[in-house]
C-alpha positions as CSV (number, residue, x, y, z in Angstrom):
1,X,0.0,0.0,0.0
2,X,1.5,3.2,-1.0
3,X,1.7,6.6,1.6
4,X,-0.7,8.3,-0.9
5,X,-3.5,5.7,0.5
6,X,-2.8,6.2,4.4
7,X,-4.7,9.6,3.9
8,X,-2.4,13.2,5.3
9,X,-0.2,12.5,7.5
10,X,-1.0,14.2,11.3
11,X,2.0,15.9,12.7
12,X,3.8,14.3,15.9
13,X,3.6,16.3,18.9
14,X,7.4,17.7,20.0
15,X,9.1,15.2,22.3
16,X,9.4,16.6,25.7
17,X,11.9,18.6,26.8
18,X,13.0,19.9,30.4
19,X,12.9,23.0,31.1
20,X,16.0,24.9,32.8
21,X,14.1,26.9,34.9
22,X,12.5,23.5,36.5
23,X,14.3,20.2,37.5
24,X,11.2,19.1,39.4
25,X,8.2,18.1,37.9
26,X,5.4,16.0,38.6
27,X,2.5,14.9,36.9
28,X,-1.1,15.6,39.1
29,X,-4.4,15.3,37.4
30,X,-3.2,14.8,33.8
31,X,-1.0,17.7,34.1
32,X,2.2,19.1,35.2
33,X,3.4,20.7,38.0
34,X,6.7,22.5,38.0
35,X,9.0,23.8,40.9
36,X,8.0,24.6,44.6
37,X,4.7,23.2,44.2
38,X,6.0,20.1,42.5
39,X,8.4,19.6,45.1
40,X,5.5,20.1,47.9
41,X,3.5,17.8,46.2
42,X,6.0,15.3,45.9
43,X,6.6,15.7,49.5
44,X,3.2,15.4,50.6
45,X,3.0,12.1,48.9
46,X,6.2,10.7,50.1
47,X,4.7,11.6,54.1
48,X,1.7,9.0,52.8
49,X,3.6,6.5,51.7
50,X,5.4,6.7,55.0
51,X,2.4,7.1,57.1
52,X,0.7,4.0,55.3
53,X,4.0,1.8,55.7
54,X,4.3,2.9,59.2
55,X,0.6,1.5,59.8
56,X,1.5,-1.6,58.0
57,X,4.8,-1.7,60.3
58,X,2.0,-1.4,63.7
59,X,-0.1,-3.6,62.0
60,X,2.6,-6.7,61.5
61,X,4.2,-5.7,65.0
62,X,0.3,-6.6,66.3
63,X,0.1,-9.4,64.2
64,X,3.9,-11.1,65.8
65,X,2.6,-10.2,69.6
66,X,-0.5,-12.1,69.0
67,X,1.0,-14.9,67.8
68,X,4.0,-15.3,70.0
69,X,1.3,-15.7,73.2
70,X,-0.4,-18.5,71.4
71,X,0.5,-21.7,72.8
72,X,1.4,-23.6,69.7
73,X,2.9,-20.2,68.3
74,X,4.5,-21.3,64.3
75,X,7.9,-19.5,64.5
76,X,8.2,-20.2,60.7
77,X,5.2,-17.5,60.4
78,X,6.7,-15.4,63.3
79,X,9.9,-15.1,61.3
80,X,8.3,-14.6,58.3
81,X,5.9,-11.7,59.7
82,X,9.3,-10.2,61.7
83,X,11.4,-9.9,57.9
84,X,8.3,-8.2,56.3
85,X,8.3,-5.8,59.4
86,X,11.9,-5.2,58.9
87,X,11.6,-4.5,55.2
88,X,8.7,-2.0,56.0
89,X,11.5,-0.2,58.6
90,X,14.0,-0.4,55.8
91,X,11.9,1.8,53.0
92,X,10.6,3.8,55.8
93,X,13.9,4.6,56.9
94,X,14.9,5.2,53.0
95,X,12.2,7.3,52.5
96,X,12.4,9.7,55.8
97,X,16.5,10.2,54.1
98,X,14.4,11.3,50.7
99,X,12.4,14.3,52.9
């Protein structure tokens, strides 16, 4: 099939460039948000993620106490439940470094 049969052809939109004036950017609401307000925004969302890990963190700390005081306590499932607690700490810890 030859190009004359694929109908005009619709211009490309540019590729996206940076701008000097901003090296922080983040997309919100299918837009773009550049400078301080990008860099409060990306704030904002890191303190989530490390409010929402820390009540995971409580959650799993919770879930080892209850299971240690059982009698027939599986310390396959404590140990498991103690590295996923530990890995919560860890990107909690990375992310606090980030703000």
């Amino acid at each position: 099939m030859s190009a004359a049969h694929l109908g005009p052809r619709i211009p490309l939109p540019p590729p996206a460039v940076a701008s000097p004036e901003c090296d922080s950017t983040v997309k919100l609401n299918g837009g773009s948000v550049c400078g301080p307000l990008a860099e409060e925004a990306q704030a904002m969302a890191v303190d989530a993620r490390i409010r929402e890990l820390g009540n995971r963190h409580r959650t799993l700390d919770e879930q080892i106490q209850r299971e240690v005081t059982r009698p027939t306590a599986d310390s396959l499932h404590v140990r498991e439940l103690k590295q996923r607690k530990l890995r919560i700490k860890e990107e909690i810890s990375a992310l606090e470094a980030r703000v």
